[in-house]
C-alpha positions in Angstrom: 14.8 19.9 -21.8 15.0 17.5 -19.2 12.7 14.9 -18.5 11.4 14.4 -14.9 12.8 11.9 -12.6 9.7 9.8 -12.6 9.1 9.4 -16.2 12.4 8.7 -16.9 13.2 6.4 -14.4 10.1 4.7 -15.4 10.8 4.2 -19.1 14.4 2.7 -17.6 12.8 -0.1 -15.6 10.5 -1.0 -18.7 13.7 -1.7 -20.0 14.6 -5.2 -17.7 18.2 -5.1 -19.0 18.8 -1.3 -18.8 21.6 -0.7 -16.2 21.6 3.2 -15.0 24.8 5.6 -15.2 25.5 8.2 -13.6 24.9 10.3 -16.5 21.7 9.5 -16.9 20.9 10.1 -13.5 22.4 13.6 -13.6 19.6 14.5 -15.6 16.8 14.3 -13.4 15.3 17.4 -12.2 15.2 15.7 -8.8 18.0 13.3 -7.8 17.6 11.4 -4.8 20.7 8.6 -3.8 20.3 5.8 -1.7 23.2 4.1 -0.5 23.2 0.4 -0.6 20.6 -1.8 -2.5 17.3 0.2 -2.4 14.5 -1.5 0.0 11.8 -3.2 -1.5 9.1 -0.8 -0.5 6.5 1.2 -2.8 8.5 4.7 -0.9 11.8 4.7 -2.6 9.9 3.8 -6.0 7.6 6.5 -5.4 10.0 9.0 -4.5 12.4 8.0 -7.5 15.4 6.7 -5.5 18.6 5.5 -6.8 20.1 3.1 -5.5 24.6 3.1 -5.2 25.3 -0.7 -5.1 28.9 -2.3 -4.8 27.3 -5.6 -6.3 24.7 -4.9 -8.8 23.2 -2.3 -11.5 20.2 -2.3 -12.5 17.2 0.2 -14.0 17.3 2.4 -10.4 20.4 1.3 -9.0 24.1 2.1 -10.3 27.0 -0.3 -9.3 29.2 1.9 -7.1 31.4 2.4 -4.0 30.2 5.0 -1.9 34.2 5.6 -0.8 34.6 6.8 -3.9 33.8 10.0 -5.4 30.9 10.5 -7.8 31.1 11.5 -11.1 28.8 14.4 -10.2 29.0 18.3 -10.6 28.8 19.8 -7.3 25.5 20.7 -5.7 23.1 18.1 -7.9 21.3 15.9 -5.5 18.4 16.7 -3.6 18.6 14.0 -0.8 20.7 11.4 0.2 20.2 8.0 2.5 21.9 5.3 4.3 20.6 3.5 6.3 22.6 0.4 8.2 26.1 1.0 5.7 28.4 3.2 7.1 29.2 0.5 10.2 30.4 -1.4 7.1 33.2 1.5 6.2 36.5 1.9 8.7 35.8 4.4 10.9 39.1 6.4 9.9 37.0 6.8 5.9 33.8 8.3 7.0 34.7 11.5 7.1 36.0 11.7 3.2 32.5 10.1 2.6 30.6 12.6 4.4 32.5 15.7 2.6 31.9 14.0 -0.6 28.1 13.4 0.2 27.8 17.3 1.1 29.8 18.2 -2.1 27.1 17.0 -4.2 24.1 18.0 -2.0 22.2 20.9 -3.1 22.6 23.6 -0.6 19.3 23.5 2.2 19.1 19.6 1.6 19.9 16.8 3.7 21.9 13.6 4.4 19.8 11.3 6.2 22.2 8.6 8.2 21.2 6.0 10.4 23.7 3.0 11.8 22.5 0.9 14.7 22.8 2.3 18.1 25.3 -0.2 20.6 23.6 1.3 23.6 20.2 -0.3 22.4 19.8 -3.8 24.2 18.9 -5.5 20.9 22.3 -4.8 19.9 24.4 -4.7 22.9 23.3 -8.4 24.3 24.3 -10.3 21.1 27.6 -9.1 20.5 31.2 -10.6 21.5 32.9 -8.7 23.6 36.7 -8.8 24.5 38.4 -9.6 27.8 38.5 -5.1 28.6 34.4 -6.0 28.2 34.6 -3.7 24.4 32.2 -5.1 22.2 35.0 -7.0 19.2 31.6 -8.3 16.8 28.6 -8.6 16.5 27.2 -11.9 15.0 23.7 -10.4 14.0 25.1 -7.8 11.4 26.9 -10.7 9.2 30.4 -11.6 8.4 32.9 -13.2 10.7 35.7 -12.5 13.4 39.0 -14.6 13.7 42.3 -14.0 15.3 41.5 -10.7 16.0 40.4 -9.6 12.4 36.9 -9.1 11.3 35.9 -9.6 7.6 32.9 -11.0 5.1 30.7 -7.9 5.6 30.6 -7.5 9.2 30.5 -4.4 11.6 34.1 -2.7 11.6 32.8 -0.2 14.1 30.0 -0.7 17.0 28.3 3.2 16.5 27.2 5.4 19.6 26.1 9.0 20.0 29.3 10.2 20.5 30.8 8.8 17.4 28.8 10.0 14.8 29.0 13.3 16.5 32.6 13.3 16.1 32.4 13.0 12.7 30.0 15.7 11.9 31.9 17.9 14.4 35.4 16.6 11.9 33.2 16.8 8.4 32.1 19.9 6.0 28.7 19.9 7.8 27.8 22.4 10.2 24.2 21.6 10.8 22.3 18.7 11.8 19.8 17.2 13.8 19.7 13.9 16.0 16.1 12.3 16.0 17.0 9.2 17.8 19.8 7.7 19.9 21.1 6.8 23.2 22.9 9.4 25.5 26.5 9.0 27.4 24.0 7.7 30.4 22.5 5.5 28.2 18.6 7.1 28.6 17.2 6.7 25.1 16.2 9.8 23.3 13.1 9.8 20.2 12.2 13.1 18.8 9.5 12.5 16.0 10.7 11.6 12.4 9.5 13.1 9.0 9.3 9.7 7.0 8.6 11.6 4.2 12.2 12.5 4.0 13.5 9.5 3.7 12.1 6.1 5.6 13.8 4.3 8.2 13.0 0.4 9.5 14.8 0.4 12.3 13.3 2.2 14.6 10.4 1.8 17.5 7.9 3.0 14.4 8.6 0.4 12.9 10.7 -2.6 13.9 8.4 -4.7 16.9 11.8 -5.2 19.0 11.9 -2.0 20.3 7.9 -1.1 20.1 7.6 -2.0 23.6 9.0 -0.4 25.5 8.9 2.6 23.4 12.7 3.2 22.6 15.7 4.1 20.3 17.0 1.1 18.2 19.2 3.2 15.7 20.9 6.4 15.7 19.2 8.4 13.1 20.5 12.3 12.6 19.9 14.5 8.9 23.2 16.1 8.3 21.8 19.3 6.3 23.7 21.2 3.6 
């Protein structure tokens, strides 16, 4: 019989040293992934996230690289997040990783994405741009850019509305839904957001730089199963 995700994730973190598997966390009646290091907020404990890390494992999170598959049968997780890592991944791989994430998704669940949104002026007025006036890095998401080559965790991509659309319209999904984001004229565009499906920081809800005026800061879209 298996146990539910709560207790057993629970009994794991009284376990400091315990590092989770994949196996493990196929047992859970509900499996919830998070990729990237899981925030430190009360939600993702509460919900029973786990956490896909390239650097660490720990009790909720298991060491691995989302551009690879997971060892899981299809149709096992019940909802999926990133938030602020696929602008990490080259463009050209995002579509594998998106097939893959629907291949495990239960049928009727969702994919919740969200990158930052290069329209947004938070964004757009810090970056380096190249002589053709195309944004080439952006300082405030980390890593460096020299001689043309960008490296040490930055942005390889600088994402926009018609980007991510792309690679839904080129990926196994054929449903979704864009909550926030900035159209081809640049007019920002917030529809209301179910937190409860997964929470998101960067947006005017939340983050103070875009409270005021009211407006998008990333683009946030559930890709549904």
């Amino acid at each position: 019989m298996k146990h539910t995700w709560r207790k057993k994730l629970w009994k794991l973190r009284d376990t400091l040293t315990h590092k989770l598997t994949f196996e493990e966390a196929a047992q859970f009646n509900v499996l919830r992934l998070y990729a990237g290091d899981i925030p430190a907020s009360t939600f993702y404990e509460n919900e029973g996230f786990v956490g896909l890390s390239i650097r660490q494992a720990d009790w909720n999170t298991i060491q691995h690289d989302i551009t690879r598959p997971y060892p899981l049968a299809d149709n096992t997780v019940s909802l999926y997040q990133a938030e602020d890592v696929l602008e990490h991944i080259p463009y050209d791989r995002l579509v594998d990783v998106l097939n893959e994430i629907y291949r495990v998704l239960k049928p009727g669940c969702r994919f919740r994405l969200s990158v930052p949104d290069y329209r947004c002026d938070v964004y757009a007025d810090r970056c380096q741009r190249g002589p053709d006036g195309a944004i080439v890095f952006d300082p405030g998401g980390g890593g460096w850019y020299r001689d043309g080559t960008l490296g040490g965790g930055a942005h390889l991509w600088f994402p926009t509305y018609e980007q991510v659309v792309a690679l839904a319209e080129k990926s196994n999904f054929t449903k979704w839904e864009f909550y926030h984001y900035y159209d081809e004229n640049g007019t920002s565009v917030t529809k209301p957001i179910d937190y409860s499906l997964g929470y998101v920081d960067r947006t005017p809800d939340h983050d103070p730089r875009v409270k005021d005026p009211y407006r998008a800061l990333s683009i946030v879209v559930d890709f549904i199963k």
